[in-house]
C-alpha positions in Angstrom: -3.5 -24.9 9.8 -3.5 -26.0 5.9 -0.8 -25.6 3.6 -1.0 -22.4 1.5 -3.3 -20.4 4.4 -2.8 -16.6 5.0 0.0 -16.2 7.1 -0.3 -12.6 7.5 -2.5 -11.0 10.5 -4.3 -8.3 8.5 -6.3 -9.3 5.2 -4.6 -8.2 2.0 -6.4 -7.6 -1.3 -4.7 -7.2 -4.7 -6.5 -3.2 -5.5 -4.9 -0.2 -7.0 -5.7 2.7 -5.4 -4.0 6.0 -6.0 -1.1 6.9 -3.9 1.1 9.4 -3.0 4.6 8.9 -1.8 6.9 11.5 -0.2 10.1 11.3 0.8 12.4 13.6 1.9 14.0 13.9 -2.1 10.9 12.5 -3.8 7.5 12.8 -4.5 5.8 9.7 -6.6 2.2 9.1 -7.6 1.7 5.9 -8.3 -1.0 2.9 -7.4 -1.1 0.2 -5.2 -0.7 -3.1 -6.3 -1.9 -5.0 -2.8 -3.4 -3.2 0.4 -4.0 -3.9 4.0 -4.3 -1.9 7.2 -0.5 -2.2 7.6 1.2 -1.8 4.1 0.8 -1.4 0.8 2.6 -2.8 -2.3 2.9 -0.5 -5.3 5.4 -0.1 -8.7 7.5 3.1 -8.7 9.7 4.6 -11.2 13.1 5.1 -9.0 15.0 3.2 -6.7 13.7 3.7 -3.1 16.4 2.2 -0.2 15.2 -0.3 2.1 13.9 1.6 5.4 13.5 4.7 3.8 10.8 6.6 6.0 7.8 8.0 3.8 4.7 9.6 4.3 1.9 8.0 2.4 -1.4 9.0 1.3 -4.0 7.1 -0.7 -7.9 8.0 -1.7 -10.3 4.7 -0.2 -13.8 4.5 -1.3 -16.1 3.5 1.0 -19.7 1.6 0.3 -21.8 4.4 0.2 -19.6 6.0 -2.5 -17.8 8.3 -0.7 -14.1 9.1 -1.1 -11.3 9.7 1.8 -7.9 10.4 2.3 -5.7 8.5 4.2 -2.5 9.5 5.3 0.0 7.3 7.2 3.8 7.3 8.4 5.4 4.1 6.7 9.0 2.2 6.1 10.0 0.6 2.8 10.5 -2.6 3.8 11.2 -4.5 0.5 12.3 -3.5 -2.9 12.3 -5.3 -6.2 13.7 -4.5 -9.5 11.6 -5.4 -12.1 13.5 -6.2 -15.1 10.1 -6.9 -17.6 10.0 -3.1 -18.3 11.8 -0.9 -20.8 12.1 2.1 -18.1 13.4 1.5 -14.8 10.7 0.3 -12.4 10.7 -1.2 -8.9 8.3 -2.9 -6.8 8.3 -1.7 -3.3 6.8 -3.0 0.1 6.0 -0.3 2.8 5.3 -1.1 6.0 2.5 1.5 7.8 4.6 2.1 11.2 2.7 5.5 11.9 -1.0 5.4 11.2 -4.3 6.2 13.3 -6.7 3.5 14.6 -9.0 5.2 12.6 -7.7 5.2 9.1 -6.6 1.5 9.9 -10.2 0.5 10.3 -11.4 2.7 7.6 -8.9 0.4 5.4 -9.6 -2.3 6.9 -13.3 -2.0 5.8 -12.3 -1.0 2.7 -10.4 -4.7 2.3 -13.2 -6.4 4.3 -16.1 -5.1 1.8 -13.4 -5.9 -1.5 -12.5 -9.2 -0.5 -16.3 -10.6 -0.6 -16.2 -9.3 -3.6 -13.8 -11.7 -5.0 
């Protein structure tokens, strides 16, 4: 193994997509920053807790141009203030605990076609 390889089992592709976060007090819309078929990374406007249990739900194009909806079970699983920002802003890591074998490959097609890209 080199220095500097992917650690991580699942590709991951810096994309925004839209997203929808709900929580049992919240609702944000936001983007991702990074995807993969197990998490996203995205930039909120309010503190979320560490293992805070969302619901999340993000629009994926596909090749042939079509649009779909995928909705997941996830865990926060890292938060970050970020300080560069005049409003309060965090980055937050969520961790896709519940999510069908179908909307993983669909999002894992989604990185696959994306990352040749780059």
């Amino acid at each position: 193994m080199t220095h500097g390889a992917e650690k991580r089992k699942h590709p991951r592709i810096a994309k925004n997509l839209p997203l929808k976060i709900e929580g049992g007090e919240f609702d944000i819309v936001t983007e991702t920053k990074n995807i993969s078929c197990t998490g996203a990374y995205c930039q909120v406007d309010r503190y979320v807790a560490p293992f805070t249990k969302v619901k999340a739900t993000m629009l994926v194009s596909s090749s042939d141009a079509s649009h779909k909806n995928i909705s997941c079970k996830g865990v926060v699983v890292r938060v970050e203030k970020n300080d560069n920002t005049l409003e309060p802003q965090y980055n937050i890591a969520i961790y896709f605990n519940e999510i069908s074998k179908a909307n993983m490959s669909k999002i894992s097609r989604f990185v696959k076609e994306h990352h040749s890209q780059l």
